[in-house]
N, C-alpha and C positions, 0 to 999 in steps of 0.2 A: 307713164308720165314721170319725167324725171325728179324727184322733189330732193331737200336740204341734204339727208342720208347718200339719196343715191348719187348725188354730185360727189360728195368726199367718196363716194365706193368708185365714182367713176376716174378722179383723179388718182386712187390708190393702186387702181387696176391699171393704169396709164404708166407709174413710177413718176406720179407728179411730185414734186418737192411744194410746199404749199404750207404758210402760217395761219393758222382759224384764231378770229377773234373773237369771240361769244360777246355779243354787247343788249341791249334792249332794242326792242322796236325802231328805225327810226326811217324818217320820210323826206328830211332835206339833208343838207347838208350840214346845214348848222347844227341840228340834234348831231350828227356825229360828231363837229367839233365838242357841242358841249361833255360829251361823252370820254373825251380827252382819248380815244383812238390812237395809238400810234401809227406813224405813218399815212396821217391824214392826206401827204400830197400826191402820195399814189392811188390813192382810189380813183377810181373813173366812172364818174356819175353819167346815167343814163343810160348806162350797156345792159340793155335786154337779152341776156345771155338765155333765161329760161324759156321766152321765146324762142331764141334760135336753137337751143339743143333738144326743145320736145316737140320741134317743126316738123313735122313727120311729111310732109309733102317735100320738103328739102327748096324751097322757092323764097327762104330770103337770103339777102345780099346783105353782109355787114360790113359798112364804112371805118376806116380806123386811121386815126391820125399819123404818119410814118415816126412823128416822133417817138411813140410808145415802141418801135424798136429796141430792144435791148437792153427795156425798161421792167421795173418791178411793178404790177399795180396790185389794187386791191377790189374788187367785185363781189357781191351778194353773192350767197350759195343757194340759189333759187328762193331767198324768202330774205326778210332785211333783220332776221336778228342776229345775224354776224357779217364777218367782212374774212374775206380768204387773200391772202397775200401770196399772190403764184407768177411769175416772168411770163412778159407779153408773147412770146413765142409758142408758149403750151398753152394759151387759151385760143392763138389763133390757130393751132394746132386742131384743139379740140375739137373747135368750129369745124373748119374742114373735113377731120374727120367725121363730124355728122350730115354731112353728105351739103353744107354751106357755101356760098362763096364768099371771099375776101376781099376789099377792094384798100389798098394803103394809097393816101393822098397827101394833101398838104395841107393842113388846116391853121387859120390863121384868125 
């Protein structure tokens, strides 16, 4: 089971380029604004990322808006006491490579 460490072992092992922000706890969104977060607009809330990379059946399908094309976001490193800053291309990378599918649409 994948947890916080072996996410950073797994992007290092990948040659991800990737910012860690160590923050406290937090469970909305507004705890991380009040946490004053840089780069609050690229986080993408509700990406079950540790879900999909410790799916070991390989049977979910993750949705993702096209606009995060060629975008910066910021996602939990399997737990919410930090925020990892890595380009939308090497998380859907990632996905895939864990044996994933991707589905890009239009969200509106």
């Amino acid at each position: 089971m994948l947890n916080k460490q072996g996410f950073y072992d797994l992007l290092d092992r990948n040659n991800i380029v990737y910012e860690s922000i160590e923050h406290p706890a937090v469970y909305t969104m507004e705890e991380i604004y009040s946490y004053q977060i840089p780069h609050t607009e690229h986080i993408v809330k509700n990406l079950f990322l540790m879900g999909v990379l410790n799916n070991i059946q390989k049977n979910v399908t993750v949705v993702f808006d096209k606009d995060l094309v060629g975008q910066k976001i910021g996602i939990h490193p399997m737990e919410n006491t930090a925020t990892v800053f890595l380009e939308f291309e090497d998380v859907k990378e990632l996905i895939t490579a864990q044996g994933s599918s991707v589905v890009m649409c239009d969200v509106e």
